[in-house]
N, C-alpha and C positions, 0 to 999 in steps of 0.2 A: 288421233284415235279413230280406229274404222269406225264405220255407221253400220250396226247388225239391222239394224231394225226393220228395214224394207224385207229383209230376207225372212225373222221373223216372223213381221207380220203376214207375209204368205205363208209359212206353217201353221200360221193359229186360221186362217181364212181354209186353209187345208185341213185344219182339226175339225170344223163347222162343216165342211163339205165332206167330210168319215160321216157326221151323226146325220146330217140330211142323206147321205147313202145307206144308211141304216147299221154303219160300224161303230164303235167308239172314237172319242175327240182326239184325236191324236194326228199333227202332221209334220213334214220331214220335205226338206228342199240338200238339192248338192250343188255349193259354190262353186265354182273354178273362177278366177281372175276376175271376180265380181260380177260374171253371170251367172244366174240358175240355170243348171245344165240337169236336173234330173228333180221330179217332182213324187211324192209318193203319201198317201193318205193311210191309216190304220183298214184294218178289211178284214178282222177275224171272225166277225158273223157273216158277211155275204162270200167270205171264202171261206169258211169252213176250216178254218185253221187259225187257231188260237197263239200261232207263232207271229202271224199275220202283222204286226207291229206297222207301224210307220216305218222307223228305223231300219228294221227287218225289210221288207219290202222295199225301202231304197238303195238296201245294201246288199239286195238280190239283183236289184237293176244293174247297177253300178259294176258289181262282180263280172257281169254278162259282158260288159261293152266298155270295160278301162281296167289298164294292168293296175297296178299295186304302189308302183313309180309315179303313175300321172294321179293316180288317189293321194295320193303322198302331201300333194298342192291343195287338195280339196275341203272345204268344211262343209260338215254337213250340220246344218241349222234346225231344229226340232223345237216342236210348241210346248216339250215338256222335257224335261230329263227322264234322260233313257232306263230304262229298265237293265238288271244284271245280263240278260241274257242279250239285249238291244246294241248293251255297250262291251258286249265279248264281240259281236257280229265286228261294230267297228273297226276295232284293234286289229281282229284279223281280217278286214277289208285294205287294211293300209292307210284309209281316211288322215289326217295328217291332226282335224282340227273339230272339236265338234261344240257350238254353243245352239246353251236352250235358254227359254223363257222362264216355265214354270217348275218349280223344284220338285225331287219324287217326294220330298218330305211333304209341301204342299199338296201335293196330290194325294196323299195318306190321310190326311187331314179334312180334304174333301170327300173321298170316295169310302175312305176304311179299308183299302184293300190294297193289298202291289206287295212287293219285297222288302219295300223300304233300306235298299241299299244305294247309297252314293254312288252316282257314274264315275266319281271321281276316286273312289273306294276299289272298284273293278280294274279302273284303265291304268292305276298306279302300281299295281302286280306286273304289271307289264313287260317287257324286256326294250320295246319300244316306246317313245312317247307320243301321248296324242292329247294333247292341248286342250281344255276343256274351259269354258268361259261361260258363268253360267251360276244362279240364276241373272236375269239381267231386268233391264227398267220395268219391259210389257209383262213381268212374274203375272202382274195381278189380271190382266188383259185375259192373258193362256188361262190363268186359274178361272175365271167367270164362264169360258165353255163347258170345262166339268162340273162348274157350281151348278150349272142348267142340266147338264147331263146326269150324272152319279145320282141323286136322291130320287128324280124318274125310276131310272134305271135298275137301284137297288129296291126300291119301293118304299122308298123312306116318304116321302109325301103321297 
């Protein structure tokens, strides 16, 4: 059985260095052959762009600097389940494989806000497949960034 966990716990150390940069908790790593080859943090308040995702912005890297074929090997590891629009980027990245931490239902449950649709709901309309593993042991790890974040945030405390 692989070991995710080195891989996620650098997205959830990645979701902690979004909210000390002033974005939301959210981080995103891309495997190949069991190196991190591409790192990316949430950034949609210091960029000004609310598409700004984790996900999103590793799947803008990615797109720039590897065909569709060599994405095909790759997983991309996230400290949360992806968002509808996170897990459309995917699919048409080509990405082959993608496991997260904390569930988006969890993170409903935390925050009160998101889509509350399944990555797994999205990527199975698909015509291709792309492997989803997920939530997995660290859920509650991922979940404790937004328990810190989201009630600041919303102004619940």
């Amino acid at each position: 059985m692989e070991n995710h966990e080195p891989f996620l716990r650098e997205a959830i150390a990645l979701s902690k260095s979004a909210v000390e940069n002033g974005d939301e908790p959210f981080g995103s790593v891309l495997v190949k052959d069991g190196a991190v080859i591409l790192r990316a943090e949430n950034s949609v308040f210091t960029g000004h762009d609310m598409t700004n995702h984790a996900e999103m912005n590793l799947v803008k890297m990615a797109a720039k600097q590897y065909d569709t074929a060599f994405l095909g090997g790759c997983t991309l590891y996230t400290s949360t389940e992806p968002c509808a629009m996170c897990s459309g980027a995917i699919y048409w990245s080509g990405i082959g494989r993608m496991v997260f931490a904390c569930s988006e239902v969890r993170l409903g449950e935390i925050a009160g806000i998101g889509l509350n649709v399944p990555s797994r709901a999205v990527l199975e309309t698909g015509a291709r497949v792309v492997a989803v593993v997920g939530p997995t042991d660290l859920r509650e790890e991922a979940a404790e960034v937004h328990q810190a974040f989201w009630p600041k945030h919303l102004g619940k405390i």
